[in-house]
C-alpha positions in Angstrom: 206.7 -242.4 53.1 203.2 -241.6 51.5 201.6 -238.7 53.0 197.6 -238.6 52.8 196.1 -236.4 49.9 193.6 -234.0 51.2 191.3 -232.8 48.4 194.2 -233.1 45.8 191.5 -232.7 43.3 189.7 -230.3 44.8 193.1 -227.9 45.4 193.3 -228.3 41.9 189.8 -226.8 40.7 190.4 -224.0 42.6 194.3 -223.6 42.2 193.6 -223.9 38.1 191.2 -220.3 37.9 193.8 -218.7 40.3 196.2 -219.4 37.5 193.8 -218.0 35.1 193.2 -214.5 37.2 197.0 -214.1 37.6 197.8 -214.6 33.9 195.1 -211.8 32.9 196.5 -209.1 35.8 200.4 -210.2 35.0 199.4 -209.4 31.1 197.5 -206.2 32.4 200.9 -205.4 34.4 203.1 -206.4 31.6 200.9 -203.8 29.2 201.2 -200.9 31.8 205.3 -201.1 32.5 205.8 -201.9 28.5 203.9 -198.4 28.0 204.8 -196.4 30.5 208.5 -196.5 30.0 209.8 -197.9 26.5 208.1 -195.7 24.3 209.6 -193.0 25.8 212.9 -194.3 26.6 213.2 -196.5 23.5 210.8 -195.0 21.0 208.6 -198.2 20.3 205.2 -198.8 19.9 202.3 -199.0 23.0 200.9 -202.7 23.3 197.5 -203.5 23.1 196.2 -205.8 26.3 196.4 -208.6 24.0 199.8 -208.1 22.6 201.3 -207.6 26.4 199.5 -211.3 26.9 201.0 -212.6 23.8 204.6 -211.6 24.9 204.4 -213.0 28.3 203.3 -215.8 27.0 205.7 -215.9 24.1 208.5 -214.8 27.1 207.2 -217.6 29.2 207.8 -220.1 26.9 211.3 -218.8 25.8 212.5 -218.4 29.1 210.7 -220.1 31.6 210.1 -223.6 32.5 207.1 -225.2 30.9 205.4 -228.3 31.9 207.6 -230.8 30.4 211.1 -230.9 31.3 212.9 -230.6 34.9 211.5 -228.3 37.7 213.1 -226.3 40.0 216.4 -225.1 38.1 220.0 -225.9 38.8 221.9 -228.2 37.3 220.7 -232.0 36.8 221.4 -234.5 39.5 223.5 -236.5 37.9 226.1 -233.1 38.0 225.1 -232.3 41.6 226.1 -235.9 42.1 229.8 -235.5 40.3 230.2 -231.9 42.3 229.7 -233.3 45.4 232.3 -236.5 45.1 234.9 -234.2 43.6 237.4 -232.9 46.7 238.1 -229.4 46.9 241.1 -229.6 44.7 239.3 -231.2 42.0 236.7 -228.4 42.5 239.0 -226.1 41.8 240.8 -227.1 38.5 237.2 -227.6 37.5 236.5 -223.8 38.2 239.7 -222.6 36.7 239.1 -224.9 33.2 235.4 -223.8 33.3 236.4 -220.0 33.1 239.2 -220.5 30.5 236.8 -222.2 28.1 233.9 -219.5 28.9 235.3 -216.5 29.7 238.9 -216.9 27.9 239.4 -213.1 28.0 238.8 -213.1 32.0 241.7 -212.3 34.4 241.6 -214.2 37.5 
C-alpha cells in the first residue's frame, strides 16, 4: 500500500539542522561526563570540545549503525526466518550447541 508523502522534502530540511544541533550538545555532553568523572577516577586527560566530538564520532562509527548496512538491529531475516520454522525442540539443541561453542566454560 503507498501512503501519500507529506512534505517528505520539506521534513527533511528541517529534520537535517536538528541532527546538526544534537550532534554539537551530545559532543558538549560527551565533554562534560568525560571530565567530570575519568580524570578523577581513572587519572586521564580532560577533552577539549573538539576531541569529545571526535570520539563520538569516532564511537559512532565503531559502534553504531551508519548509513549503509541493515537498520534496526537483530539478527538478519533470513535467521529470523530459520528461528521461527525450527519447533521448540530444535530451538533447544540450537541453544544448548550455541552456548557450548561460546561459552564452553558455562554450567547450565
Amino acid at each position: 500500500m503507498n501512503y501519500p508523502r507529506y512534505g517528505g522534502r520539506r521534513r527533511r530540511f528541517f529534520f537535517a539542522p536538528f541532527i546538526v544541533l544534537l550532534f554539537f550538545v551530545l559532543s558538549a555532553l560527551v565533554m562534560l561526563l568525560w571530565n567530570s568523572v575519568l580524570p578523577d577516577v581513572l587519572h586521564t586527560v580532560r577533552l577539549t570540545y573538539w576531541q569529545a566530538a571526535a570520539l563520538l564520532l569516532l564511537s559512532r562509527i565503531l559502534f553504531g549503525s551508519m548509513p549503509f548496512g541493515r537498520h534496526g538491529g537483530g539478527p538478519p531475516a533470513h535467521v529470523r526466518e530459520k528461528w521461527a520454522a525450527m519447533n521448540d525442540e530444535e530451538r533447544s539443541r540450537f541453544k544448548d550447541e550455541f552456548r557450548r561453542r561460546h561459552h564452553p566454560h558455562h554450567d547450565h
